[in-house]
C-alpha positions in Angstrom: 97.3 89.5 91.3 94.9 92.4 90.8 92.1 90.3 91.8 93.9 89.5 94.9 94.5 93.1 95.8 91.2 94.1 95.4 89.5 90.7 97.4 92.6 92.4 100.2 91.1 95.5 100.1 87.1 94.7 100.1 87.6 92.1 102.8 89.3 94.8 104.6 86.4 97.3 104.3 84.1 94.9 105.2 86.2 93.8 108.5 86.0 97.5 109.2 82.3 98.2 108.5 81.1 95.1 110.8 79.9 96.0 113.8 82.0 95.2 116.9 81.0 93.4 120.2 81.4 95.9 123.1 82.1 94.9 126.7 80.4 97.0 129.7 82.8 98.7 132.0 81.9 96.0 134.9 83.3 93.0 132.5 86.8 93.1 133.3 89.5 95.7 134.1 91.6 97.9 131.6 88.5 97.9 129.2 88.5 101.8 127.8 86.4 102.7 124.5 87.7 105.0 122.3 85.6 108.2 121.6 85.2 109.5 118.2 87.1 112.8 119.7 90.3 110.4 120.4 89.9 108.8 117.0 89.6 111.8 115.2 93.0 113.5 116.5 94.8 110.2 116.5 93.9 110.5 112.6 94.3 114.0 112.4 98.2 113.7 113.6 99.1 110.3 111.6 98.3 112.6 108.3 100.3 115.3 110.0 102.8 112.8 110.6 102.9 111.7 107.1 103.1 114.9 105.3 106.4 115.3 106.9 107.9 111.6 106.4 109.7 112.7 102.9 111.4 115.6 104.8 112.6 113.8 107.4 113.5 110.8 105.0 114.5 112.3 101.8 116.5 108.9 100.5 112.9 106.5 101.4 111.5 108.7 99.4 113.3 109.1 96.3 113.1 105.3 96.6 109.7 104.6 96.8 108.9 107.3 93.7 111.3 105.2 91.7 109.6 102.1 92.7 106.3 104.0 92.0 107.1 104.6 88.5 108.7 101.1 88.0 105.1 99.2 89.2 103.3 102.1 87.1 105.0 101.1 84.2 104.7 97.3 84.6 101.2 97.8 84.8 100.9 99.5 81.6 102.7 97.2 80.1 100.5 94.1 81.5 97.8 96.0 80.6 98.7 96.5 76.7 99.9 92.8 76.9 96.1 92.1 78.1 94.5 94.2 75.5 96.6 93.0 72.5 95.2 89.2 74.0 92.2 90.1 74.1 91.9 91.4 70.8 93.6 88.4 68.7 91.2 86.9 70.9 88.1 88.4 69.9 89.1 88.7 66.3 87.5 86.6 64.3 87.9 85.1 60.9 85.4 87.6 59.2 87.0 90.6 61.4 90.0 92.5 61.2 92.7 92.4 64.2 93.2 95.8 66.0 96.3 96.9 65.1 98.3 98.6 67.9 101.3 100.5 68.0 104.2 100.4 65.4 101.8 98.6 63.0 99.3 101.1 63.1 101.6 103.9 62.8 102.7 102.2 59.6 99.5 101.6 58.2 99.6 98.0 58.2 96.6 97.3 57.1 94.3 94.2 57.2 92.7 92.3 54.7 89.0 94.2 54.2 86.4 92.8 55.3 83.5 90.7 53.1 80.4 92.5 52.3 77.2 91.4 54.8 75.0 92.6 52.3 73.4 89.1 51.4 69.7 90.0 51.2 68.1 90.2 47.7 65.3 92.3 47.0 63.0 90.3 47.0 63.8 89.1 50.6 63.6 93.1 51.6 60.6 93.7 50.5 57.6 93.9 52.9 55.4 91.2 53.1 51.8 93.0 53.7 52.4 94.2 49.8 51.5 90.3 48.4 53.6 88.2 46.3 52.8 90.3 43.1 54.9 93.4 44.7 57.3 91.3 45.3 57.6 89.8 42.3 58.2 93.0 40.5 61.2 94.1 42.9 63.1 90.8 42.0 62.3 91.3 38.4 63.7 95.2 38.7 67.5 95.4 37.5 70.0 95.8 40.7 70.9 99.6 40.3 
């Protein structure tokens, strides 16, 4: 759905930025352009115009805050419902899972996670030191 909204709102800017085919005055009658002066008060007294809807419609408005709220939450929700997917998702065996919520405000935790540490000594050491260096660190006592 959000993808739909946005492709909505991009096509929409795009129809808007592309530039329009204007007629001459001697290509038919009734053809006016608008001037940026016209365009600019017709905007100047929709906003007008909309800053006093709520007064002049108190009940529309209550309405559409309560609707507001409702869609606000629903998207939070979706969007936790997302997140918690994603994470299960992404989990893997060797990870824990994110805990969210009333688990994690319990301390529920996971089981910890195995050591990575799987290189020996010998296999840090450099190799510009020869093998005789190397020999000696694999010989040392881990400590």
């Amino acid at each position: 759905m959000g993808f739909l909204l946005r492709t909505a709102f991009w096509l929409g800017v795009v129809a808007v930025l592309l530039p329009t085919v204007t007629r001459s005055p001697t290509d038919g009658p009734g053809q006016s352009a608008v001037s940026a002066a016209d365009a600019a008060t017709a905007a100047a007294s929709t906003v007008s115009d909309m800053r006093q809807f709520c007064s002049r419609q108190p009940d529309v408005c209550a309405v559409g805050a309560q609707v507001a709220v409702s869609i606000g939450q629903k998207a939070q929700a979706g969007a936790k419902i997302m997140y918690e997917m994603v994470s299960e998702t992404l989990a893997g065996s060797e990870r824990a899972p994110v805990t969210t919520g009333a688990a994690a405000a319990k301390g529920d935790l996971a089981r910890p996670v195995a050591s990575q540490h799987t290189l020996s000594a010998a296999d840090l050491a450099p190799d510009w030191r020869g093998t005789s260096a190397r020999r000696e660190i694999a010989a040392r006592p881990p400590g």
